[in-house]
N, C-alpha and C positions, 0 to 999 in steps of 0.2 A: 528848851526844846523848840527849833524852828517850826516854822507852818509845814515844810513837807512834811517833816521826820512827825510828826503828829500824824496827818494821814494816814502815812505809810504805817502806823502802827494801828492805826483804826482797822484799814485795809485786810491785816495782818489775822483779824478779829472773825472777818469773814471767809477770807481763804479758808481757815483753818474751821470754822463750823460747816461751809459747805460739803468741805469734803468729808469730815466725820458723819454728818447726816447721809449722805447717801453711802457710809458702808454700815451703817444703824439699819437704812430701810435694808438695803442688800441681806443684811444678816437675819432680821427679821422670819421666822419661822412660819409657813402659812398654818393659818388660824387661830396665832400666838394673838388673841386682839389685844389682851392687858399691852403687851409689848409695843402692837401695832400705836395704840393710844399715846402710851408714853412719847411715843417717836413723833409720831402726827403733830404733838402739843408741842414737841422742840425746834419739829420744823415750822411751825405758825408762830413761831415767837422771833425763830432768825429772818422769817421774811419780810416778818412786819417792822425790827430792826432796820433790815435793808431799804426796804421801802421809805423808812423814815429820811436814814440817810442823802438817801437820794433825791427825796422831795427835798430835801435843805439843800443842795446843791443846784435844783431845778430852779427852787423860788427865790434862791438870795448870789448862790453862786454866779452862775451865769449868765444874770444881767449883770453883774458887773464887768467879766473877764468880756464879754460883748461889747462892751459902751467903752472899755477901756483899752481893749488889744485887737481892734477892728479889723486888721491883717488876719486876724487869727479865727475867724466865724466858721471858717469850714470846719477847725477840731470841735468848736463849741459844739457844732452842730452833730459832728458826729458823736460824742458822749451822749450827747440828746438823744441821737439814734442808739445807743447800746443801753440806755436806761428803756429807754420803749419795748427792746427787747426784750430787756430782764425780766420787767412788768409782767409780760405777756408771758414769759414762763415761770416765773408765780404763779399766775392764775391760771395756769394747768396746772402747776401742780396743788393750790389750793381746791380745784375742782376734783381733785383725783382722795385727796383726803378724806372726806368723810365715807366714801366707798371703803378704801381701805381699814377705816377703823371699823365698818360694822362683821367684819369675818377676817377680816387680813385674809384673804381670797390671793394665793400665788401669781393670780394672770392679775390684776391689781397692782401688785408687789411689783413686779416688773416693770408693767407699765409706766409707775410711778418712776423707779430706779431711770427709766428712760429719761423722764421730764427732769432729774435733778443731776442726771450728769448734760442733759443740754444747760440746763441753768447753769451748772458750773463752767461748762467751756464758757459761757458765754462771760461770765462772771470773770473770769481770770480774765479772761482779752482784756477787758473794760480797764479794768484795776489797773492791769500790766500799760493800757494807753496813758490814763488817766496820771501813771503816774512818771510817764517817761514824758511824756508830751503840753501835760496841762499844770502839772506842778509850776518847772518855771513863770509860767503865765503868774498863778497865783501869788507867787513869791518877789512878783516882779509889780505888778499892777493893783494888791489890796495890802492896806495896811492892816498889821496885827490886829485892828479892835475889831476891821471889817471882820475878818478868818474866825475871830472869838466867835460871830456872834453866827457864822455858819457851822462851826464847829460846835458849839453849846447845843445848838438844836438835834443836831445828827446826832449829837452822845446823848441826850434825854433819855431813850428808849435804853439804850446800849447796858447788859449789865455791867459792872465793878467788873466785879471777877471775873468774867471775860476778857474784859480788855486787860486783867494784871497777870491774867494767868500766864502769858509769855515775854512779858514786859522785861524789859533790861533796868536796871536801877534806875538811872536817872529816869528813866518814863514811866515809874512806879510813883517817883516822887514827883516828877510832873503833873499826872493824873489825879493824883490822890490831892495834891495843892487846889486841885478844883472844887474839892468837892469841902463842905461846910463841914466846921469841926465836930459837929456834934458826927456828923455822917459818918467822918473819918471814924471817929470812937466806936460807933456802931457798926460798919467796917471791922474793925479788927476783934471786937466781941463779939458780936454777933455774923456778922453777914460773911465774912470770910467759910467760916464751919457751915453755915448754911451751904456755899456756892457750891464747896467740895464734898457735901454729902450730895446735892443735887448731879454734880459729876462724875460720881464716884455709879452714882444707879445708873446714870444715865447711860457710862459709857462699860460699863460692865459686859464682857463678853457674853454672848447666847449659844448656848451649846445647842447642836441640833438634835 
């Protein structure tokens, strides 16, 4: 698997939980707190995800696409600028969290549903730049071992079964080739059944 086609499936990872988390909060019943919690604790785990991400593209990425495709400082910069953003609507919506888990309060509810569809427009633009615009760059100007060693940090946080949950074959077997045999083993006895009992409650429709 090349360096973009990797991304693009990382990328793929977060599309696909942002926009199920805000139709989790959306559906979210007021005063349902069990529910509220459950949701709050899904979305603290894809931010911090994301965040991870991103710091590994902050701190290892783009001094090098900088020092190396110096024509190019204006897109760097702008990533920089739509990571800053992201940031910043994390932490409204991490602010809005613990409100919402202590009553799951409807004007809350909303509120929040507010801050996580700006996070996601905001998120898709990025992604959608990042991957029209900045790929080349990477594919042009770092060698594979550089990419590993931005890519190993980004996937640290990242679960398995997220990223295999839409995986096409060969990026099942690309991915899974990373991880250490014994991992793999426990992967497929254990952690697989785990991922999909935790997906299974999570994404369980709420009747109202």
């Amino acid at each position: 698997m090349t360096m973009d086609h990797e991304l693009v499936a990382l990328h793929r990872v977060f599309r696909r939980e942002a926009a199920l988390l805000s139709r989790f909060v959306t559906g979210c019943r007021p005063g349902d707190t069990e529910r509220a919690v459950q949701v709050a604790d899904a979305v603290r785990r894809y931010t911090g995800e994301l965040l991870c991400h991103h710091r590994a593209e902050d701190e290892l990425l783009w001094p090098l696409v900088r020092e190396r495709a110096r024509l190019y400082d204006e897109l760097v910069g702008r990533m920089e600028t739509q990571h800053a953003r992201l940031e910043q609507t994390i932490l409204a919506i991490g602010d809005l969290l613990p409100r919402w888990e202590l009553d799951a309060a409807e004007a809350v509810r909303d509120e929040l549903c507010d801050h996580l569809a700006e996070h996601r427009a905001a998120l898709v633009e990025h992604l959608d730049d990042e991957e029209e615009l900045i790929l080349p760059l990477i594919a042009e100007h770092l060698s594979p071992a550089e990419w590993e060693q931005v890519a190993s940090r980004g996937l640290a946080t990242l679960t398995l079964g997220a990223i295999l949950e839409e995986a096409e074959p060969d990026e099942r077997r690309h991915f899974l080739a990373k991880v250490p045999l014994t991992g793999r083993m426990a992967w497929w006895l254990i952690g697989r059944h785990q991922y999909q009992r935790h997906v299974s409650r999570l994404r369980e429709p709420q009747p109202w």
